[in-house]
C-alpha positions in Angstrom: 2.2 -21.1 -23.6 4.3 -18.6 -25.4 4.2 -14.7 -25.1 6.1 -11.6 -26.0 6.2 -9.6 -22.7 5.3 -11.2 -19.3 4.4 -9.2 -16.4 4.4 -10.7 -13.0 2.2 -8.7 -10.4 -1.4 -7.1 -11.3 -1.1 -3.8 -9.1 -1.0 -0.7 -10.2 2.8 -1.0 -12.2 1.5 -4.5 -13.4 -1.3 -2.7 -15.3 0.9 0.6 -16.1 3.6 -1.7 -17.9 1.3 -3.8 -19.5 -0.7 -1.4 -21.0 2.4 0.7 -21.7 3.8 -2.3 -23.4 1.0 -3.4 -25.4 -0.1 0.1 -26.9 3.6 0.6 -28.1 3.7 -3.0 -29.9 0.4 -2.1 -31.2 0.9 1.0 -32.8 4.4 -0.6 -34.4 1.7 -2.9 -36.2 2.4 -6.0 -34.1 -0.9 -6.6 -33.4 -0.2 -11.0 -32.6 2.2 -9.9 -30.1 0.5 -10.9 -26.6 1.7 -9.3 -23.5 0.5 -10.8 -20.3 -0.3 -9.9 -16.3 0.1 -12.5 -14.1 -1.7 -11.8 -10.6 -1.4 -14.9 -7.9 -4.8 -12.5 -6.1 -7.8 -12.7 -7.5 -7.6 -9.3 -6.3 -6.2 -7.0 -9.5 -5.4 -3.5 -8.6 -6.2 -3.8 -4.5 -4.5 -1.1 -4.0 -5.6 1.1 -6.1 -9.4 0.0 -4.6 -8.7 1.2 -0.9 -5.8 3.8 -1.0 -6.9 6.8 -0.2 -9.6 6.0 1.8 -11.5 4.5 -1.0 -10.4 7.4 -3.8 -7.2 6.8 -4.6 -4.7 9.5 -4.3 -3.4 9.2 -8.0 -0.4 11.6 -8.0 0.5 15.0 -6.9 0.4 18.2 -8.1 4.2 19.3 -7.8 5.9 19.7 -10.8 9.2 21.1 -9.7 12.0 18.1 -9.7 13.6 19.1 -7.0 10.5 19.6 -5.0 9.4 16.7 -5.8 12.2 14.3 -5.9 12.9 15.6 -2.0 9.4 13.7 -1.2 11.2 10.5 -1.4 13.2 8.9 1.3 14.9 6.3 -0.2 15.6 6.8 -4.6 16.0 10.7 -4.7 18.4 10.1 -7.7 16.1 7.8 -9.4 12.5 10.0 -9.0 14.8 12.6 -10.7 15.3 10.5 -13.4 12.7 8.5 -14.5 10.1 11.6 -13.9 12.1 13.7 -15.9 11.2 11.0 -19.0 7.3 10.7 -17.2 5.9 13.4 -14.4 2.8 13.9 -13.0 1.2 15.9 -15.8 2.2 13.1 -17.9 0.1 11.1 -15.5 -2.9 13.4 -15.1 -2.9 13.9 -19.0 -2.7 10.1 -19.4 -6.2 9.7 -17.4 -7.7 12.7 -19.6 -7.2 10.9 -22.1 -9.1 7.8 -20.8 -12.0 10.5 -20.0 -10.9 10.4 -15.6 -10.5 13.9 -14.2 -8.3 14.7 -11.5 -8.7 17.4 -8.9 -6.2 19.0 -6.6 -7.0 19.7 -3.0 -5.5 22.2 -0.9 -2.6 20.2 0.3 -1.7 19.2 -3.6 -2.5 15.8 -3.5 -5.0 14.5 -6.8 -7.7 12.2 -6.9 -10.4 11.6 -8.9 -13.1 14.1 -9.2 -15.5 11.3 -8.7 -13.6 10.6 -5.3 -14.0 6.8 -6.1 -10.9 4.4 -6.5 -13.3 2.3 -8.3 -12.9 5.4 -11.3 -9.2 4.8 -11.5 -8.8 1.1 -11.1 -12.0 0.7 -13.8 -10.1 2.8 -16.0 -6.8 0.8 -15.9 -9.2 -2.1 -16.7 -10.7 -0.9 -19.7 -7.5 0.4 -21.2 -5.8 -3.1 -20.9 -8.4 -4.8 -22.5 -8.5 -2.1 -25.1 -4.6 -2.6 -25.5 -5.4 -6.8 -26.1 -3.5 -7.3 -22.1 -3.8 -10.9 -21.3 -4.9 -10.7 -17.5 -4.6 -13.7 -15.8 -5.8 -13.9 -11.9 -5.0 -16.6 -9.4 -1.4 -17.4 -11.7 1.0 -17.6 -9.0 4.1 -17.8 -9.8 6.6 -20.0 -7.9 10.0 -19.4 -10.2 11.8 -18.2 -13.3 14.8 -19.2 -15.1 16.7 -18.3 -18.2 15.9 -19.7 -21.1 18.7 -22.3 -23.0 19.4 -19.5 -25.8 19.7 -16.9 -23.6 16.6 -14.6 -25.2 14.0 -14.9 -22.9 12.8 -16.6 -19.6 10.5 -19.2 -18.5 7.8 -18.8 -15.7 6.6 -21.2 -13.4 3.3 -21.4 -11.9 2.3 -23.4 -8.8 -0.3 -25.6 -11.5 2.9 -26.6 -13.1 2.4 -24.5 -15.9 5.3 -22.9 -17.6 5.4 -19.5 -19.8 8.1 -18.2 -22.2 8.1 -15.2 -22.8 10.6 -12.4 -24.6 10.8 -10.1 -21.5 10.1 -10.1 -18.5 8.7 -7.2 -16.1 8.8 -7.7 -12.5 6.4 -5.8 -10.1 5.3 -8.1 -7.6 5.0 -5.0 -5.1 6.7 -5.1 -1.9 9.6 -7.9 -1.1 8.6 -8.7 2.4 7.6 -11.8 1.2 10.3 -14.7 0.7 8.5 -16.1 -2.4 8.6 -12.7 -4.1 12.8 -12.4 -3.0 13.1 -16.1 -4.4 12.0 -14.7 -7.6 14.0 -12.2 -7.7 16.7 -14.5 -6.8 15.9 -16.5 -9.9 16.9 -13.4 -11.6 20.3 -13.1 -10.4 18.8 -9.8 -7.5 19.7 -9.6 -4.0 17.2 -7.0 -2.0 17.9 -4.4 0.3 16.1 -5.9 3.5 12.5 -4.6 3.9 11.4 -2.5 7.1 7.8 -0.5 7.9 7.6 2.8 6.1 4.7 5.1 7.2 3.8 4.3 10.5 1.6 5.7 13.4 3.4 5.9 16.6 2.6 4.6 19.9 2.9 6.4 22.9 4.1 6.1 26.5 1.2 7.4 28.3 2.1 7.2 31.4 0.8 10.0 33.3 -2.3 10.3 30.5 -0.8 13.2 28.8 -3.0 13.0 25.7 -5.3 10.5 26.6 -9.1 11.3 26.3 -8.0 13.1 23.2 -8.1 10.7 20.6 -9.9 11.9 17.0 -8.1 15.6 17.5 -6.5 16.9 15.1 -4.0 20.2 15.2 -3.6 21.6 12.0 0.1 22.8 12.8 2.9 21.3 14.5 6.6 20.7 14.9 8.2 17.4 15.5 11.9 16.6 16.6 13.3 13.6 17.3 15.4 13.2 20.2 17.9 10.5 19.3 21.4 10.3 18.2 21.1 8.2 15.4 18.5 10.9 13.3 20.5 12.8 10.9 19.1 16.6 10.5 16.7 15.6 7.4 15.4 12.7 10.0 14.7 14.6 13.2 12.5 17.2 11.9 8.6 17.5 10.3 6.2 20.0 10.0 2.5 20.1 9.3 -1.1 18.4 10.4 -1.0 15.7 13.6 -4.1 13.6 14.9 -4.2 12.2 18.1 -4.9 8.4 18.2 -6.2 6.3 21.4 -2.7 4.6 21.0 -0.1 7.8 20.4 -0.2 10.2 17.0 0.0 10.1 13.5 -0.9 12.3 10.9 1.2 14.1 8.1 4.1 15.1 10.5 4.4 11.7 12.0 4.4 10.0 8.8 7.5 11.8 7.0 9.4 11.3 10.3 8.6 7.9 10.2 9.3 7.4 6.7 12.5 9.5 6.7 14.0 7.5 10.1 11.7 4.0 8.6 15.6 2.1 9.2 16.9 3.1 12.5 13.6 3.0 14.1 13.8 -0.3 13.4 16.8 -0.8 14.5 16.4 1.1 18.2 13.2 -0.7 18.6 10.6 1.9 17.6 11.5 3.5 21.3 13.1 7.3 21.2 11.8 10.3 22.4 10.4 13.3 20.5 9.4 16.9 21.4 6.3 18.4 19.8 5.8 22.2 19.0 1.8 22.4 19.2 1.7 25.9 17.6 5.3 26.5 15.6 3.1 29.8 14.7 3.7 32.0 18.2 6.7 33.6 17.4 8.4 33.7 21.3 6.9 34.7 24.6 5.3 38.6 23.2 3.7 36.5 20.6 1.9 34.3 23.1 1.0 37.1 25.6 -0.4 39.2 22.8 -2.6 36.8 21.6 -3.9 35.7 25.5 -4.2 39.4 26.1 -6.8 39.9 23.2 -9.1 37.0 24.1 -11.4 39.3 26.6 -12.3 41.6 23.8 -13.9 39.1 21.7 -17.1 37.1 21.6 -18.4 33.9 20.5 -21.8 33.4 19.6 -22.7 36.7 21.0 -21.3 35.9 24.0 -18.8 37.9 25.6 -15.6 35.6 26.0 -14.3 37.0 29.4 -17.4 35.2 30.6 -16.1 31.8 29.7 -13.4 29.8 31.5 -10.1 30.0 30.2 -9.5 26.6 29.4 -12.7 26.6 27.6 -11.5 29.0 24.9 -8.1 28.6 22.9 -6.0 32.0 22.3 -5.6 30.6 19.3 -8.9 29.0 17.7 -8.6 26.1 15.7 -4.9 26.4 15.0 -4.7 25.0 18.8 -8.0 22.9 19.3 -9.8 24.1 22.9 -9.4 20.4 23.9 -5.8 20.3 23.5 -5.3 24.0 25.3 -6.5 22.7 28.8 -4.8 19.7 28.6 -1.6 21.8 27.9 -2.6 24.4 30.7 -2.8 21.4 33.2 0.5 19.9 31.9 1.7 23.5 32.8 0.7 23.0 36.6 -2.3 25.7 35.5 -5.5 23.9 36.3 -6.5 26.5 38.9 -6.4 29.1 36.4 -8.0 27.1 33.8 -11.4 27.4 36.2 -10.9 30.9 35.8 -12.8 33.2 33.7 -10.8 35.1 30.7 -12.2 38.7 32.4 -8.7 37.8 34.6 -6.6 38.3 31.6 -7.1 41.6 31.2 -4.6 42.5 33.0 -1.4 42.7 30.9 0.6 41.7 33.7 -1.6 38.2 34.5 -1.6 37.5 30.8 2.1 37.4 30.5 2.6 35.2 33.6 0.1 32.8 32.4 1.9 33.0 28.8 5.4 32.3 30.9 3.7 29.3 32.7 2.1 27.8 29.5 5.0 28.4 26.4 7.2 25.3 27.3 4.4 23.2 27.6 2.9 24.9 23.8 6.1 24.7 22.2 8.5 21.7 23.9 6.2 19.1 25.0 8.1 15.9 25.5 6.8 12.8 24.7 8.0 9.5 24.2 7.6 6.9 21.3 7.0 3.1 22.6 6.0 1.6 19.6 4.3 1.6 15.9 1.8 0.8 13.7 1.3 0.6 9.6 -1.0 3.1 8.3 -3.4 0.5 6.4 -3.9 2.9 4.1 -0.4 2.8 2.4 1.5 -0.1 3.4 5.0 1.2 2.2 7.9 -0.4 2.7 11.7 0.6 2.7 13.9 -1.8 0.6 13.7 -3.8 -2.5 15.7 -4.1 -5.6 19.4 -2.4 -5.5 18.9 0.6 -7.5 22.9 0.3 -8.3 21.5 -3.3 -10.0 19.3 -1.0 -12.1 19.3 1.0 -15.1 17.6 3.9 -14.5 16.8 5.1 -18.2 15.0 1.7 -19.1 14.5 -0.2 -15.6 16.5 -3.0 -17.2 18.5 -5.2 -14.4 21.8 -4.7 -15.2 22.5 -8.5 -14.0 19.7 -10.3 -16.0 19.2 -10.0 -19.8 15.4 -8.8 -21.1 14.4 -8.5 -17.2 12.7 -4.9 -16.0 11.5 -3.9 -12.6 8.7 -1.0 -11.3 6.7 0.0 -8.5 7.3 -0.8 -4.8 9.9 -3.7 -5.9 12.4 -1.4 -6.0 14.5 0.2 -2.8 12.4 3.5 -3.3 9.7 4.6 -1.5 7.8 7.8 -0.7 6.0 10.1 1.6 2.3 10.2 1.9 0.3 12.3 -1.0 0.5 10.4 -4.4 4.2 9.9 -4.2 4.2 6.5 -4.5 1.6 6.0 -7.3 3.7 8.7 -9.5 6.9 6.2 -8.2 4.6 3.3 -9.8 3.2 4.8 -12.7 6.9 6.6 -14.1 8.9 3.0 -13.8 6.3 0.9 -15.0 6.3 4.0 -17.9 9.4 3.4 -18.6 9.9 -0.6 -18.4 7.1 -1.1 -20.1 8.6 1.2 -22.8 11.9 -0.5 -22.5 10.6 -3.8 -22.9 8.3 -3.0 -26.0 11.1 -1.3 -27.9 13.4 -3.9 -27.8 11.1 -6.3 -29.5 11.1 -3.7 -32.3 
């Protein structure tokens, strides 16, 4: 079996090159040309079917490149590039198009306003079999050589099967696997060794400092790492935190792990961290202001100097009620906490509760023992030299009429459509690359 543009790996790049591919060849009136997805799964676009939750978090709404290029960890210099040629209004435009509207939320991520994955990953179906995509499931592939004139490759499949093909387009998704880094040794690519990337982290809880909390979430936080090895852009993260029965995750726990994914690794996934629960009381004033005016108001017509103190945050769902008595009993302060807020009126009381209770607000210490992947995502730092790449086509510099896209590559992002747009722009562009050059 012969065909013009092979590509192994039927994720979300798979799909994007393919159909990428196929339209251009099309359109330059090479209709017999075949361009074909080999998937070893029977499962074509998994990812796209369960990230998110179930609706897919297809790409963000920042435009601004540097913005937006600072949301990577690992390939800064490449997002830069390759979204300059294809951004995310490329992407959202692309799905208009194909009749799937995206929405924003409040945080700027996009999904579909159908909130279904099954929207998205329909839609890449329909437009490669509009395009004429070959899509071949259970086709693993077990190696690939150059062909004898130099012009092509040939793929191996585990049924003995062998396919020429013209070019070749490599997005077999992350290379934690050693058949996937055999491939790409086939190819002439060493990888940069792979390590967790968005992770949860697990907690020493000795002394139950959060325990019985689990399923809370804090809107706003601080984190810092405490450990030599985090450079300045690695220590700190701001922004939403749940509370898990094993430790924390959350938006601020994810950048931090993403940011420090390779020396975590390296200590052990054991540092300590320090947590500011509400970055938003501005010093010790701050704090006894706001404890001062909890007397005076009332919650569901009930006055709240009737209710204990640690029944009623100073600060409302910014600091969950939960999470304010538990800090208050951190604080040595449980005999207080039984106390009814009609004792705060007193300026005086207020501010030497608000002495007793800052550290324990805005420097609690806790301790990281461990992690685990956020099943959602399953990123990983490492891949493909991006030095063994050229950036403005995705061609390997080291193999002729070979391209590479999506989570193959040593680039990675946060949480929040990152790594679709990472997928979507160098599958864009190799499947562009690839096309052309039959031309």
């Amino acid at each position: 079996m012969a065909c013009q543009v092979c590509i192994v790996g039927g994720g979300a790049a798979g799909f994007w090159a393919a159909i990428t591919a196929a339209d251009i060849l099309r359109a330059a009136g090479r209709t017999s040309a075949r361009v074909t997805i080999l998937e070893k799964t029977g499962k074509l676009l998994h990812k796209v079917r369960i990230s998110g939750g179930g609706r897919c978090n297809v790409t963000t709404a920042l435009r601004e490149p540097t913005e937006l290029a600072a949301r990577y960890p690992r390939g800064r210099k490449l997002l830069s590039k390759v979204t300059a040629l294809f951004n995310p209004e490329d992407t959202v435009q692309w799905f208009q198009r194909r009749g799937v509207e995206l929405k924003t939320e409040a945080d700027g991520r996009m999904f579909p306003v159908s909130n279904s994955s099954e929207t998205v990953a329909t839609c890449l179906e329909q437009a490669a079999a509009e395009a004429g995509v070959d899509v071949r499931s259970g086709a693993v592939v077990v190696s690939a050589e150059t062909l004898p004139d130099g012009k092509g490759h040939r793929v191996h499949l585990g049924d003995k099967e062998a396919i020429d093909c013209e070019r070749l387009i490599l997005c077999p998704g992350s290379v934690q696997k050693r058949s996937v880094q055999q491939l790409l040794a086939d190819v002439g690519h060493d990888v940069q060794p792979p390590v967790p990337s968005l992770f949860a982290f697990h907690l020493d809880l000795d002394g139950a400092l959060l325990s019985g909390l689990a399923g809370l979430t804090v809107p706003e936080t601080q984190l810092q790492v405490m450990h030599p090895e985090a450079q300045s852009k690695e220590a700190y993260s701001c922004g939403p935190l749940l509370i898990t029965h094993q430790g924390i995750t959350g938006p601020a726990v994810l950048r931090l792990s993403a940011f420090g994914a390779r020396w975590m690794q390296q200590c052990g996934y054991c540092f300590p961290i320090q947590v500011n629960w509400a970055p938003f009381v501005c010093g010790l004033d701050d704090c006894t202001s706001a404890i001062t005016a909890v007397p005076e108001g009332r919650d569901r017509r009930t006055p709240v100097r009737r209710k204990q103190i640690g029944d009623v945050s100073p600060w409302g769902e910014r600091l969950p009620s939960r999470l304010w008595r538990r800090l208050l009993s951190l604080a040595g302060a449980d005999a207080i906490a039984e106390q009814r807020w009609s004792k705060m009126s007193d300026p005086d009381k207020a501010a030497d509760l608000a002495k007793i209770v800052m550290p324990a607000i805005t420097s609690h210490h806790l301790k990281v023992c461990g992690r685990s992947l956020n099943k959602q995502e399953f990123v990983t730092a490492g891949g493909i030299y991006l030095s063994d790449v050229d950036w403005s086509s995705m061609a390997s510099t080291k193999s002729s009429h070979v391209y590479f896209a999506g989570e193959v590559l040593d680039a990675d992002g946060l949480t929040g459509g990152f790594n679709f747009q990472l997928c979507w722009s160098t599958a864009f562009l190799a499947g562009r690359s690839a096309a052309a050059s039959l031309l």
